[in-house]
C-alpha positions as CSV (number, residue, x, y, z in Angstrom):
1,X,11.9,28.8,5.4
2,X,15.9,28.3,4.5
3,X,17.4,25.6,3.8
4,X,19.2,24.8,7.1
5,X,16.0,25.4,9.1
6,X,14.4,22.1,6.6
7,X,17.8,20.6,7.9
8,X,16.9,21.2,11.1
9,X,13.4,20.0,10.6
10,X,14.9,17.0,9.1
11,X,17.0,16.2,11.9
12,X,14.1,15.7,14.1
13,X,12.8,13.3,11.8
14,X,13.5,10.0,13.6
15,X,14.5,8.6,10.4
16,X,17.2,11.0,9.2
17,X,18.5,11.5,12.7
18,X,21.6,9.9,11.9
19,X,22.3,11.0,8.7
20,X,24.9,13.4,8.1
21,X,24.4,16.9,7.5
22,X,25.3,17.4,4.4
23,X,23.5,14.9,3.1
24,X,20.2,16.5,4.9
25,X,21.3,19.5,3.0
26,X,21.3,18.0,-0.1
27,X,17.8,16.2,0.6
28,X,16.4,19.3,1.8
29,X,17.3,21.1,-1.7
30,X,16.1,18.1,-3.8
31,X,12.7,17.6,-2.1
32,X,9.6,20.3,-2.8
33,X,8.1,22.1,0.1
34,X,4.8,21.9,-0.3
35,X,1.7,23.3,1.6
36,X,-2.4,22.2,2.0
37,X,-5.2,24.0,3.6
38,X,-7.2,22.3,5.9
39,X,-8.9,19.4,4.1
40,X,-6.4,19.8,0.8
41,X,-6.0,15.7,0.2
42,X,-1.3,14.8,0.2
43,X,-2.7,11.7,-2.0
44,X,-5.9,9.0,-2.2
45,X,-5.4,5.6,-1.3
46,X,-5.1,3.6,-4.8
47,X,-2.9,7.0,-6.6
48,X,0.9,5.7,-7.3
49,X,3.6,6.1,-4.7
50,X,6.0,8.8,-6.2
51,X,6.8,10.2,-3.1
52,X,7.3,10.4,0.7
53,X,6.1,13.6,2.7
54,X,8.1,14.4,5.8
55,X,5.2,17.1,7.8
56,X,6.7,19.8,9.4
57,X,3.8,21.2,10.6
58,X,-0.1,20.7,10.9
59,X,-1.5,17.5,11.1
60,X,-3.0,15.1,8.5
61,X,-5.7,12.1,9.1
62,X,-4.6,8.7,7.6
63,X,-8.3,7.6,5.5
64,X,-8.6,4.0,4.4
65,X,-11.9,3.3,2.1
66,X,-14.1,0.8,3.2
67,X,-17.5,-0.5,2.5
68,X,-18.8,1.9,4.9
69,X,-16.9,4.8,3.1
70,X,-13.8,6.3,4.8
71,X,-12.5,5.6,8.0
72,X,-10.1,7.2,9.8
73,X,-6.8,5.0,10.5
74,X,-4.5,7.4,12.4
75,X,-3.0,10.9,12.3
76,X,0.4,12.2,11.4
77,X,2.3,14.7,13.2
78,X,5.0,17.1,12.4
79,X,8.3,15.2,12.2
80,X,6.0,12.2,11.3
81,X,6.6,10.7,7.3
82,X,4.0,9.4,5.3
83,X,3.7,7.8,2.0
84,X,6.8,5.8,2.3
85,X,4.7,2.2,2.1
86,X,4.1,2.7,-2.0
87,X,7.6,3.4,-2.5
88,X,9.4,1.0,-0.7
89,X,6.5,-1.7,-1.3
90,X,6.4,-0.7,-4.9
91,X,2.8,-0.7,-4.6
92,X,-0.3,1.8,-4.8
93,X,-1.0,3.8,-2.0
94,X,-2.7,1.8,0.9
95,X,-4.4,4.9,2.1
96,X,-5.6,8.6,1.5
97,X,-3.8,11.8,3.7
98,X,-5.8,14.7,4.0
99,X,-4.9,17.7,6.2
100,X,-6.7,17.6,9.0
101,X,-5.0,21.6,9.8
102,X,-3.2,23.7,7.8
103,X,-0.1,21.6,6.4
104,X,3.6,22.5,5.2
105,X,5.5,19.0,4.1
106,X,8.7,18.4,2.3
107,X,7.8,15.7,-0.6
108,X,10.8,13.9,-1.6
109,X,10.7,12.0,-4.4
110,X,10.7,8.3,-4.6
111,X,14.0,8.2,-6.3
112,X,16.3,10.6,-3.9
113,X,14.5,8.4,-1.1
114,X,15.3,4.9,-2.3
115,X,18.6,6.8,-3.0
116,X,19.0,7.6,1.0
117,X,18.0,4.2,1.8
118,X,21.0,2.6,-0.1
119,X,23.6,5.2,1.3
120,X,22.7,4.8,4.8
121,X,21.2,1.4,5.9
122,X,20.5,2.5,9.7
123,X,17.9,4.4,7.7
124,X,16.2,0.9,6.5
125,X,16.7,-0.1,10.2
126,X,14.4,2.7,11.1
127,X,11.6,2.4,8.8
128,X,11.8,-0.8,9.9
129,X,11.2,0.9,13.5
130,X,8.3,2.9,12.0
131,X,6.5,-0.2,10.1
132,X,6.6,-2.6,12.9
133,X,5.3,-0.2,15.3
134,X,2.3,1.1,12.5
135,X,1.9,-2.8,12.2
136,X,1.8,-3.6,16.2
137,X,-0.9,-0.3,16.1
138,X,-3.3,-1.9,13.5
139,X,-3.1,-5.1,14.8
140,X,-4.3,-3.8,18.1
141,X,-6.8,-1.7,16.5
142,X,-8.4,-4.9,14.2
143,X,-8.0,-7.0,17.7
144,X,-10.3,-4.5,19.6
145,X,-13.1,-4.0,16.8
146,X,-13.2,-8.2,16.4
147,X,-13.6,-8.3,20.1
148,X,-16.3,-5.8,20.2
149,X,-18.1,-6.8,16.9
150,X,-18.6,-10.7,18.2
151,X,-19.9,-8.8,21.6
152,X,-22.5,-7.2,19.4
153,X,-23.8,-10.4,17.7
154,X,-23.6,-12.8,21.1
């Protein structure tokens, strides 16, 4: 793929939408296009967060471990990001991505990202978007397996 069809790609990314060109460009050419087969792990929940993967096609399933071994959390899309909790939290990675089809992603590194985020702030303003509505979704999800778990003991 050239570089002005990742711009392109980029542009649909909710995220970059607003960010000019040029500087889409310049992402595009620092991040590394990388591609998984079908069940080839992005990263495991616990690994370090060096980097945010923006899928431009195939789909990926979101895995968090639990005491009854991994359950699935959600799925990512094409024009979907994942990976940007560890790097913005400065924390480990909260869960593992495995391709759930065959995958192509552009990684971008945690430094050009953090790098984005300072030179355009409607950027923050949009992950914000992205984490609230992630939150709103597991909150929903943890409501509806209470509810059905104290069904199961009454």
């Amino acid at each position: 793929m050239l570089l002005n069809d990742e711009v392109g790609m980029l542009r649909k990314v909710p995220l970059f939408s607003r960010v000019a060109p040029a500087k889409l460009k310049l992402l595009a050419f620092t991040s590394d296009r990388v591609s998984y087969k079908e069940g080839q792990t992005l990263f495991h929940q616990g690994d370090e967060g060096d980097a945010a993967y923006v899928v431009l096609s195939g789909t990926a399933d979101i895995l968090v471990d639990s005491a009854a071994g991994q359950i699935k959390v959600a799925e990512v899309e094409p024009n979907e990001i994942v990976g940007e909790i560890a790097i913005l939290c400065d924390v480990s990675r909260t869960a593992t991505v495995r391709a759930s089809a065959p995958l192509e992603a552009l990684r971008i590194r945690k430094d050009h990202f953090l790098r984005l985020l300072t030179e355009f702030p409607e950027m923050t303003v949009e992950i914000v978007k992205v984490l609230a509505d992630r939150l709103s979704h597991t909150t929903a999800e943890l409501t509806a397996a209470r509810s059905r778990a104290r069904q199961a003991n009454s």
